[in-house]
N, CA and C atoms as an extended XYZ file, in Angstrom:
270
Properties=species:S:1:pos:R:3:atomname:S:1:resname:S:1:resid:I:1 pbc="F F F"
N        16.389        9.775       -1.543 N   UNK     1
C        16.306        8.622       -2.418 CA  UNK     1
C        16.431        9.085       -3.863 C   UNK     1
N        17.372        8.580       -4.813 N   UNK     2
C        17.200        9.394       -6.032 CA  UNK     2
C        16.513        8.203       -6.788 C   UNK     2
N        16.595        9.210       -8.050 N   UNK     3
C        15.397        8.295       -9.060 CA  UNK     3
C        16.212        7.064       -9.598 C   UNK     3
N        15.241        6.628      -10.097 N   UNK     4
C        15.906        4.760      -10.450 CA  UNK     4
C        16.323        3.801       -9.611 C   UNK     4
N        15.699        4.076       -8.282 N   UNK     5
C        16.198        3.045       -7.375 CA  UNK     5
C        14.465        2.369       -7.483 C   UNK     5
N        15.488        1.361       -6.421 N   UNK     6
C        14.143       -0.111       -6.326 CA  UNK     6
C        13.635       -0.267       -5.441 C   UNK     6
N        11.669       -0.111       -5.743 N   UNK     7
C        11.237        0.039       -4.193 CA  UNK     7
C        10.403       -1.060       -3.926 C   UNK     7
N         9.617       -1.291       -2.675 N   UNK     8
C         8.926       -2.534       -2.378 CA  UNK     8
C         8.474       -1.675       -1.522 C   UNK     8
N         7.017       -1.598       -1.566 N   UNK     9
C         6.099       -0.615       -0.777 CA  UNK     9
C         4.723       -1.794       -0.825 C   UNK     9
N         4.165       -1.356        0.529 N   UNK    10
C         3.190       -2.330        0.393 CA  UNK    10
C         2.174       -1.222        0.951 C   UNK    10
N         0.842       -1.526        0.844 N   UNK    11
C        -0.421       -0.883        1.379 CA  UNK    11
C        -1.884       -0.706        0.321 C   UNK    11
N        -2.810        0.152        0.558 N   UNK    12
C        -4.137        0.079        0.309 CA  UNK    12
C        -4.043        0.608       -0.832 C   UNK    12
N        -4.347        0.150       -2.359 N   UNK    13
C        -4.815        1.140       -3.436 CA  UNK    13
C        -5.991        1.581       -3.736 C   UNK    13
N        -5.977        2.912       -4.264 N   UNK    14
C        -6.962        3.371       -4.429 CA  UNK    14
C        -6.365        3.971       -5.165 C   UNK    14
N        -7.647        4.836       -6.101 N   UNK    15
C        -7.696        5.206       -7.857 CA  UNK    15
C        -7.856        6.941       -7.390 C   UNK    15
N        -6.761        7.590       -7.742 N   UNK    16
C        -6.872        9.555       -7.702 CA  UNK    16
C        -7.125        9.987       -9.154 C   UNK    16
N        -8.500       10.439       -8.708 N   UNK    17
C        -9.206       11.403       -9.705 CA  UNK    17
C        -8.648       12.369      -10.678 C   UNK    17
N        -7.625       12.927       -9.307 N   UNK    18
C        -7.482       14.085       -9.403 CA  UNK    18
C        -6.030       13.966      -10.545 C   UNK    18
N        -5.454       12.926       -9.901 N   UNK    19
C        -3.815       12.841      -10.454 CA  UNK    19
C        -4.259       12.162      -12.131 C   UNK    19
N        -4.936       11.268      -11.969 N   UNK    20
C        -5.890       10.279      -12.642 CA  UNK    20
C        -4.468        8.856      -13.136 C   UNK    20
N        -4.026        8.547      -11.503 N   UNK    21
C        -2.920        7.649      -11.273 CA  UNK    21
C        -3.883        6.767      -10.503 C   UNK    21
N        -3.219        5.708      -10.026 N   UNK    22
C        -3.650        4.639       -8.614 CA  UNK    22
C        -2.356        5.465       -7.963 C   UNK    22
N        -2.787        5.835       -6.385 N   UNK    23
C        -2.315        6.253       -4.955 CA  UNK    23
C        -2.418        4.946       -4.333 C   UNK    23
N        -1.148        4.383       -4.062 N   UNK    24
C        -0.803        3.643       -2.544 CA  UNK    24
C        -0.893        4.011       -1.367 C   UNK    24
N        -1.720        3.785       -0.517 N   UNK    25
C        -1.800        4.762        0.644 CA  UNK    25
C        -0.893        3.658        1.863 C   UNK    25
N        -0.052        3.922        2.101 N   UNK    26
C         1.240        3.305        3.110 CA  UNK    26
C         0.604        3.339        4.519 C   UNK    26
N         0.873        2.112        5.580 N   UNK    27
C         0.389        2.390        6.553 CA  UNK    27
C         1.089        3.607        7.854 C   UNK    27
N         2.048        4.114        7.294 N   UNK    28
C         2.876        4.980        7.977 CA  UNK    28
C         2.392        6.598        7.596 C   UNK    28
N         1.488        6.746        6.938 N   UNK    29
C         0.885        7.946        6.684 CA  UNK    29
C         1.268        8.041        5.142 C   UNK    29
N         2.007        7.524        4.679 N   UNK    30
C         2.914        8.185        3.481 CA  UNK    30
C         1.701        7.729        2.298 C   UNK    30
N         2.492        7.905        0.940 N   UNK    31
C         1.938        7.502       -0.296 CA  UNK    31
C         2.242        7.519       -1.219 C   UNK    31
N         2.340        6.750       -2.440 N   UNK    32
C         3.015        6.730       -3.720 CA  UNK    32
C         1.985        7.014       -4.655 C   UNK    32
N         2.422        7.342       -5.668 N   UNK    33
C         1.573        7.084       -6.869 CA  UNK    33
C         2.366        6.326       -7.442 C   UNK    33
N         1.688        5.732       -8.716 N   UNK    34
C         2.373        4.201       -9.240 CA  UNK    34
C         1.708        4.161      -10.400 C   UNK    34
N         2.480        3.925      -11.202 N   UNK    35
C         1.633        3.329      -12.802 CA  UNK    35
C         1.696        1.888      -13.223 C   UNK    35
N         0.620        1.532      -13.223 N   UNK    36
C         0.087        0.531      -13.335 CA  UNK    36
C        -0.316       -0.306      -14.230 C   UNK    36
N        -0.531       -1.457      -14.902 N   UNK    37
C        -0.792       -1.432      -16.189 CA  UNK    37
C        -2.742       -2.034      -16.277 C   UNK    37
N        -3.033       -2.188      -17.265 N   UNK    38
C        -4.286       -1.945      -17.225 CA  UNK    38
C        -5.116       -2.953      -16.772 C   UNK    38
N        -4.772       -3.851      -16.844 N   UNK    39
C        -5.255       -5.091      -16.012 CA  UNK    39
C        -5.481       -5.021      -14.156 C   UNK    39
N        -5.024       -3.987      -13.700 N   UNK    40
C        -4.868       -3.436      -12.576 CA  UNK    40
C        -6.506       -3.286      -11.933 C   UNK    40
N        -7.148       -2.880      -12.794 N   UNK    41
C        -8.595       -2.004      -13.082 CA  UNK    41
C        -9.079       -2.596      -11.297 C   UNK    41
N        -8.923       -4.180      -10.769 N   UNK    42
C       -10.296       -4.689      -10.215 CA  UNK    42
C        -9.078       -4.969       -8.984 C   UNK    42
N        -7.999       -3.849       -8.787 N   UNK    43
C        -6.858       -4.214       -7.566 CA  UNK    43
C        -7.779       -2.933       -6.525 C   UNK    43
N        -8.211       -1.546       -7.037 N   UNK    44
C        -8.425       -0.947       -5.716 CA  UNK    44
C        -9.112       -1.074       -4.448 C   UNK    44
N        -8.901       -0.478       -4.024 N   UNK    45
C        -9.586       -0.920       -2.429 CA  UNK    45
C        -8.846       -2.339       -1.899 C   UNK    45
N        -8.432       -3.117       -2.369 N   UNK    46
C        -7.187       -4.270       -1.714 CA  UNK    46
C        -5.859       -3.548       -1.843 C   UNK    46
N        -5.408       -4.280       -0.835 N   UNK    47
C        -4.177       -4.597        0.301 CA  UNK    47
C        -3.041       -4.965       -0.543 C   UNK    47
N        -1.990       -4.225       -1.555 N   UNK    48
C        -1.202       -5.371       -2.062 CA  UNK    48
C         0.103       -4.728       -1.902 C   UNK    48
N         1.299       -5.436       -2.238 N   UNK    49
C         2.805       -5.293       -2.754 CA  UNK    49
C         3.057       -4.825       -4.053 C   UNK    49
N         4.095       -3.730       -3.849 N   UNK    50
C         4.565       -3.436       -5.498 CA  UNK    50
C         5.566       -3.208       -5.061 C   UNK    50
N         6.500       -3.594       -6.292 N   UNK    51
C         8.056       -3.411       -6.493 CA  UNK    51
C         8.180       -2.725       -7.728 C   UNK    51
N         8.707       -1.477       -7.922 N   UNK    52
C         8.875       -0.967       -9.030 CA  UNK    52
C        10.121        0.117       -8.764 C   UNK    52
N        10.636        0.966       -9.895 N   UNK    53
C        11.475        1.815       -9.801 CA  UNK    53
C        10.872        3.162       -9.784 C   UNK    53
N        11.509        3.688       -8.916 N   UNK    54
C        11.214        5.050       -8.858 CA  UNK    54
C        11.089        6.137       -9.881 C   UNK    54
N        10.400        6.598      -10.463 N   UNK    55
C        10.720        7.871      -11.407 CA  UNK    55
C         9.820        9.115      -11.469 C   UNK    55
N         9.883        9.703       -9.996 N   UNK    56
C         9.364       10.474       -9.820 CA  UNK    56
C         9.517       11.158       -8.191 C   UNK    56
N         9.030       12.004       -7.684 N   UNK    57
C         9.476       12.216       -6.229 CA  UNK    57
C         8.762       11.343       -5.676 C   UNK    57
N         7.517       11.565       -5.532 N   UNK    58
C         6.508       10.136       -5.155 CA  UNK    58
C         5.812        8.627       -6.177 C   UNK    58
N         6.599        8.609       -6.981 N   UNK    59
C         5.923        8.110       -8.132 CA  UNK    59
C         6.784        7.108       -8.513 C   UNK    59
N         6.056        5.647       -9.118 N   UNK    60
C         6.988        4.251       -8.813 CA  UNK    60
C         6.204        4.061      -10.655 C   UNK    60
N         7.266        2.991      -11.131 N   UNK    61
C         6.551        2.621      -12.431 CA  UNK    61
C         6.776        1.051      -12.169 C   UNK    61
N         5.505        0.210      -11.921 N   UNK    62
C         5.574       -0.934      -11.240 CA  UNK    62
C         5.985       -1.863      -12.020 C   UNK    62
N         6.372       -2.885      -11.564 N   UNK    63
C         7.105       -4.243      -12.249 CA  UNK    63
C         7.041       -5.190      -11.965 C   UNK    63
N         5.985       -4.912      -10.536 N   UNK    64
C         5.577       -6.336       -9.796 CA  UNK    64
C         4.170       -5.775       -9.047 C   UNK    64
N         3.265       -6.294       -9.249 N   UNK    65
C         2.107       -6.194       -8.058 CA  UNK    65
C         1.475       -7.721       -7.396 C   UNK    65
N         1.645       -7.430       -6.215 N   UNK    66
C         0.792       -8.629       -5.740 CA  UNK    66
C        -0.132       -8.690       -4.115 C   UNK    66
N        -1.454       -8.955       -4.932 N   UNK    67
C        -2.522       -8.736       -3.892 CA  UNK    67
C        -2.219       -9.730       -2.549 C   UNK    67
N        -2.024       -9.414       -1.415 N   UNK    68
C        -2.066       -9.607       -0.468 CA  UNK    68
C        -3.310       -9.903        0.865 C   UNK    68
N        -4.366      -10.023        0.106 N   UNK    69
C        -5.317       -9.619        1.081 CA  UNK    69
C        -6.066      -10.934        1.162 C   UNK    69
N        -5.313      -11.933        0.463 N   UNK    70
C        -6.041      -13.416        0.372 CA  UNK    70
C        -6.748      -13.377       -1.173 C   UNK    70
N        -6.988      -13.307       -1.940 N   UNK    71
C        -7.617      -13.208       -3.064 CA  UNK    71
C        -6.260      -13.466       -4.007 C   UNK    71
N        -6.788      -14.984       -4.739 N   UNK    72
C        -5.467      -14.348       -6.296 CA  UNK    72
C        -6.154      -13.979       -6.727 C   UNK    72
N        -4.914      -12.986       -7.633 N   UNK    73
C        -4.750      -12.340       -8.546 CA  UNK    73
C        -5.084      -12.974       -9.957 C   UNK    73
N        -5.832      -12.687      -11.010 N   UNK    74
C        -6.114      -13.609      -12.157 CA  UNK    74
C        -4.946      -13.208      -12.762 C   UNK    74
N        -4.276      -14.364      -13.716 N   UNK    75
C        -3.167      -13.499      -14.981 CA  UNK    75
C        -4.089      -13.418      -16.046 C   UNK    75
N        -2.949      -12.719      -16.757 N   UNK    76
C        -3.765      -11.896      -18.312 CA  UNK    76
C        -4.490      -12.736      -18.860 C   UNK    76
N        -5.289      -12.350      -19.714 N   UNK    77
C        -5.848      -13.625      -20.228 CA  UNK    77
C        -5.034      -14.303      -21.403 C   UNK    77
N        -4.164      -13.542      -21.986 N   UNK    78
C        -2.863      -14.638      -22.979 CA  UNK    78
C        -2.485      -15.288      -22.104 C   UNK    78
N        -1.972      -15.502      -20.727 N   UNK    79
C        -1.024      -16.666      -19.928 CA  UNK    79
C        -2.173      -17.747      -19.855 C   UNK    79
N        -3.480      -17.197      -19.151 N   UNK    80
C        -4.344      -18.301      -18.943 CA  UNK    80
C        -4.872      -19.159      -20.425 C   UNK    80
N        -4.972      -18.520      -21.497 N   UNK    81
C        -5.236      -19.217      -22.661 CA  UNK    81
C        -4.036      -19.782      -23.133 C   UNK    81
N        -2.718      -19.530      -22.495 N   UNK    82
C        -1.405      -20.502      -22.968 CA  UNK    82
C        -1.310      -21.838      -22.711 C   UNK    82
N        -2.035      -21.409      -20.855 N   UNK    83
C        -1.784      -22.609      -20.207 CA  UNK    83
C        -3.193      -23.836      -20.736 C   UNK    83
N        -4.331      -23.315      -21.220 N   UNK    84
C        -5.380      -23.846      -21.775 CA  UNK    84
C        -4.991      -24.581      -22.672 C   UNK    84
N        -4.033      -23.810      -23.754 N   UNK    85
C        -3.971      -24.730      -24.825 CA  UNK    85
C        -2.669      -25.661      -24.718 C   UNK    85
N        -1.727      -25.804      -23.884 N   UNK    86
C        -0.902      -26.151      -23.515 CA  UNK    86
C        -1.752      -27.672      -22.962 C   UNK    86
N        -2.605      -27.655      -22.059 N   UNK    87
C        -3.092      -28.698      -21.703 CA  UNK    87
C        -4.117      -29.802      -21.941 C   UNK    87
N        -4.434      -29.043      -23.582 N   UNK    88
C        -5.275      -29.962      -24.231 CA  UNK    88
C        -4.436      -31.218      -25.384 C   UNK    88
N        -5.321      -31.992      -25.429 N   UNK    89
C        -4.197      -32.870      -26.021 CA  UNK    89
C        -4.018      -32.959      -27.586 C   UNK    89
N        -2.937      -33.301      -28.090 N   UNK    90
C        -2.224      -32.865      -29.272 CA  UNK    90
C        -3.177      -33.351      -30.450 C   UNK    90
């Protein structure tokens, strides 16, 4: 697989100490590391989807995450205060 391609990996995150990345742990044994952006903080230990590009041997720079495990996902808090003030009246 070379770098810059487009992946869609799904499975368990969890936070490496060691790498000091989030590890996707794949249900096929495998695993990614993935960079994440910071709002991420309250995804480990759930079940989710990421689509991101590759740039690394194991390593994805994400562009999409989405929790899967029944739980939404909150958006940032600028979208939710857009849609706040968006719906108050003029």
């Amino acid at each position: 697989m070379p770098m810059g391609t487009r992946h869609t990996v799904t499975g368990i995150l969890h936070w490496d100490d060691r790498q000091g990345l989030y590890r996707l742990d794949v249900a096929t044994g495998g695993y990614w590391f993935a960079h994440l952006p910071r709002r991420a903080r309250h995804l480990p230990g759930r079940k989710v989807t990421v689509e991101g590009i590759r740039s690394g041997f194991n390593l994805l720079t994400v562009r999409t995450i989405i929790a899967i495990d029944g739980v939404k996902v909150k958006p940032p808090w600028f979208v939710r205060l857009r849609r706040f003030l968006a719906r108050r009246p003029a």
